[in-house]
N, C-alpha and C positions, 0 to 999 in steps of 0.2 A: 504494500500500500504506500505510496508516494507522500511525502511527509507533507507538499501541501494540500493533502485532502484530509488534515485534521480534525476540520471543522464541515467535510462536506459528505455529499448525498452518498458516500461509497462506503464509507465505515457505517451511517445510519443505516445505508441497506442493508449490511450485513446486519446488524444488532438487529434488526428487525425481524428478518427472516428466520437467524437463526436462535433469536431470546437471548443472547449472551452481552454482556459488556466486553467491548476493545479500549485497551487503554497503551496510548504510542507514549508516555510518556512517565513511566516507569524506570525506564533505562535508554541509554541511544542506541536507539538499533533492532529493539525487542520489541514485541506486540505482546501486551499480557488479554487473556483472555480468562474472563470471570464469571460463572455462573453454580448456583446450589444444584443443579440437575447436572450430574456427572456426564451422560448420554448427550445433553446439548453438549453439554460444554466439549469433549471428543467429537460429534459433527462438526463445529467450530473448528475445531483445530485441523480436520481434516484437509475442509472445504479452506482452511486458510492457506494451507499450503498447498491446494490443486490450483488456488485464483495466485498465490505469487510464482509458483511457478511456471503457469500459462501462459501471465503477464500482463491477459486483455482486461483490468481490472475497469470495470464499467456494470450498472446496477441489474441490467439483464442480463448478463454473465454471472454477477454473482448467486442470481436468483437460481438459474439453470443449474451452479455448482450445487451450491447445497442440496436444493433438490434432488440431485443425484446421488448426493453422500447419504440424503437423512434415507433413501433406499436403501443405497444397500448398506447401511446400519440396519437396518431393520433384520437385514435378511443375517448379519452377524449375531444378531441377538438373539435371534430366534434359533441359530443355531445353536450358541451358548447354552438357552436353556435347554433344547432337547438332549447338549450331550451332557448337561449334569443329571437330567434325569435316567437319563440311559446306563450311566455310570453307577446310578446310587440301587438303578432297578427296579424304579418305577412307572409305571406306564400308566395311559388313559386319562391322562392332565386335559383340561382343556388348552386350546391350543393360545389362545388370550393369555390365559397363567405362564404356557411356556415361556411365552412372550416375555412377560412381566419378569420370571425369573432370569430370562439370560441380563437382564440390566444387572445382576449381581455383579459383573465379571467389570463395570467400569464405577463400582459403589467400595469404597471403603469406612473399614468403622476402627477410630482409633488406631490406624495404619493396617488393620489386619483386611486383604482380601473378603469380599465375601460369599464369592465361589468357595472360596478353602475354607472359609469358617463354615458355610453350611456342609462339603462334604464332611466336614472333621466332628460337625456335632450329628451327622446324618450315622456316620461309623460308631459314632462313642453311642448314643442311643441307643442304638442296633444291638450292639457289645450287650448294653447293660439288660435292656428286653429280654432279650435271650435267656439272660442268665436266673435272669427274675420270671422265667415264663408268662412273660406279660403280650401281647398282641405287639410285636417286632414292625409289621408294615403300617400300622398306625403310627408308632411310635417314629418312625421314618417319615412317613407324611406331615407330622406335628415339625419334625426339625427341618424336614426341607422350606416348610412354610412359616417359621416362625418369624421372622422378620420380612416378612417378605412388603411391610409396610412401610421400610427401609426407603423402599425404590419405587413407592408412588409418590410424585411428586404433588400430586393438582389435588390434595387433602391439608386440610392442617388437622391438627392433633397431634396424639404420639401413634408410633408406627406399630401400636399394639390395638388398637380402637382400629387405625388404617386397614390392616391387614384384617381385620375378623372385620370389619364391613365390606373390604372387598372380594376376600374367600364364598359371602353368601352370598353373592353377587350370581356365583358360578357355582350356588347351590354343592361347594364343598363339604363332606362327610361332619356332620356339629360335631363330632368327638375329635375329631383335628381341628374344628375350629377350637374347641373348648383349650387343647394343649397350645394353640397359639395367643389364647388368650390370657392364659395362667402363665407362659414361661417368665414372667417378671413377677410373680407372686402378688399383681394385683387383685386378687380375690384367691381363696382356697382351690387347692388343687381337687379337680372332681375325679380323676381316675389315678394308679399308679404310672400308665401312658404319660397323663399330662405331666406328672411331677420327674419322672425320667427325660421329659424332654427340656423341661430347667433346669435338670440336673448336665445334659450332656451340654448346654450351652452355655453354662457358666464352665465348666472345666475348659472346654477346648477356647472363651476367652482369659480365663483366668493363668493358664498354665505360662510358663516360662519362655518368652521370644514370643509369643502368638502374635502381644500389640505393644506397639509403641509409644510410649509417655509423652503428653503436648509440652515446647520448654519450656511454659511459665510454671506447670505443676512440677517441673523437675527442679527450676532451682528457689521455688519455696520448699519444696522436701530437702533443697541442698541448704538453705536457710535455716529449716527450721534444728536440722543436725546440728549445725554448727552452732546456735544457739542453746542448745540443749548440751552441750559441752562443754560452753563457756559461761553456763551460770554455776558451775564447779568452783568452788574455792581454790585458788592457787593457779586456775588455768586463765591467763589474759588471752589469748588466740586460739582460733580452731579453725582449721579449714579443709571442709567435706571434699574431698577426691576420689573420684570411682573410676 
């Protein structure tokens, strides 16, 4: 994008078309691209580098690019989710759901992927059902779907209310809605299913390397050490090193 269309119809059409903010002035040189919907925001960046590298940056061109990207996006996504379902071995998803599930694969939650967090709590579930003789392909159904209100954008609330109104939507099984509804313990667990399926998803966020800590919570936990050490008598200095 030509630095003096800063203020003109060619950055506006993109923003437009594609919902995202362009920001040229960030850094010289860079184009920051900003939006809460992961999937726009990855069409954006697609379509930003088909229109600089084509060159013919002009608002019918840009319209035609994206267009073309937010396709075959679609057609990536939709791959995405049949092959996590395929993977986890389950079938006869409606095909909208699939849809909705492959948006895991460009969603992060506290740095952790959320294709790999769902197959990782789809397996630990599974693991634990089993062992507990409890209904195994429910128990699967509840973790493939339990955040899956993650990646609906066009709601507000939390993605626990999101997710169990958009499940019925598609007239999904109520005992997996019910385990999507309990995995955060906002009301009682109604089956041993539903409480295994907060059980596998807290471990596989909980355990060691899963997610990433944000740095302002990291160096007030590095604050709050070094104060906790230096209200010691005798100690004037302390300073947290990891």
């Amino acid at each position: 994008f030509p630095s003096h269309d800063k203020e003109g119809g060619n950055i506006k059409t993109f923003e437009e078309v594609t919902g995202v903010e362009v920001d040229l002035d960030s850094s010289p040189g860079d184009l920051l691209i900003t939006c809460f919907d992961p999937v726009r925001r990855e069409i954006a960046k697609l379509a930003m580098e088909r229109l600089i590298a084509d060159g013919r940056i002009q608002p019918a061109k840009i319209e035609e690019i994206v267009e073309k990207t937010k396709s075959e996006m679609d057609q990536i996504i939709f791959k995405e989710g049949t092959e996590l379902c395929h993977k986890l071995g389950i079938f006869n998803i409606p095909k909208e759901v699939i849809q909705t599930l492959g948006r895991f694969r460009y969603r992060f939650s506290y740095g952790q992927n959320m294709i790999e967090h769902v197959m990782e709590v789809c397996k630990i579930g599974a693991s634990i059902a089993s062992e507990l003789k409890a209904d195994v392909e429910l128990v699967k159904l509840g973790c493939l779907f339990h955040d899956i209100g993650k990646v609906i954008m066009d709601k507000e609330g939390s993605h626990v209310d999101t997710g169990v109104e958009y499940l019925r939507k598609f007239k999904i099984n109520e005992k997996v809605i019910d385990c999507v509804a309990e995995h955060h313990e906002d009301r009682p667990f109604s089956s041993i299913e539903s409480a295994i399926v907060a059980l596998a998803d807290h471990v596989s966020g909980a355990r060691p390397g899963a997610r990433t800590e944000d740095y302002e919570s990291y160096v007030k936990r590095m604050r709050n050490l070094e104060e906790a050490a230096t209200s010691f008598d005798g100690v004037d200095h302390a300073f947290a090193i990891v």
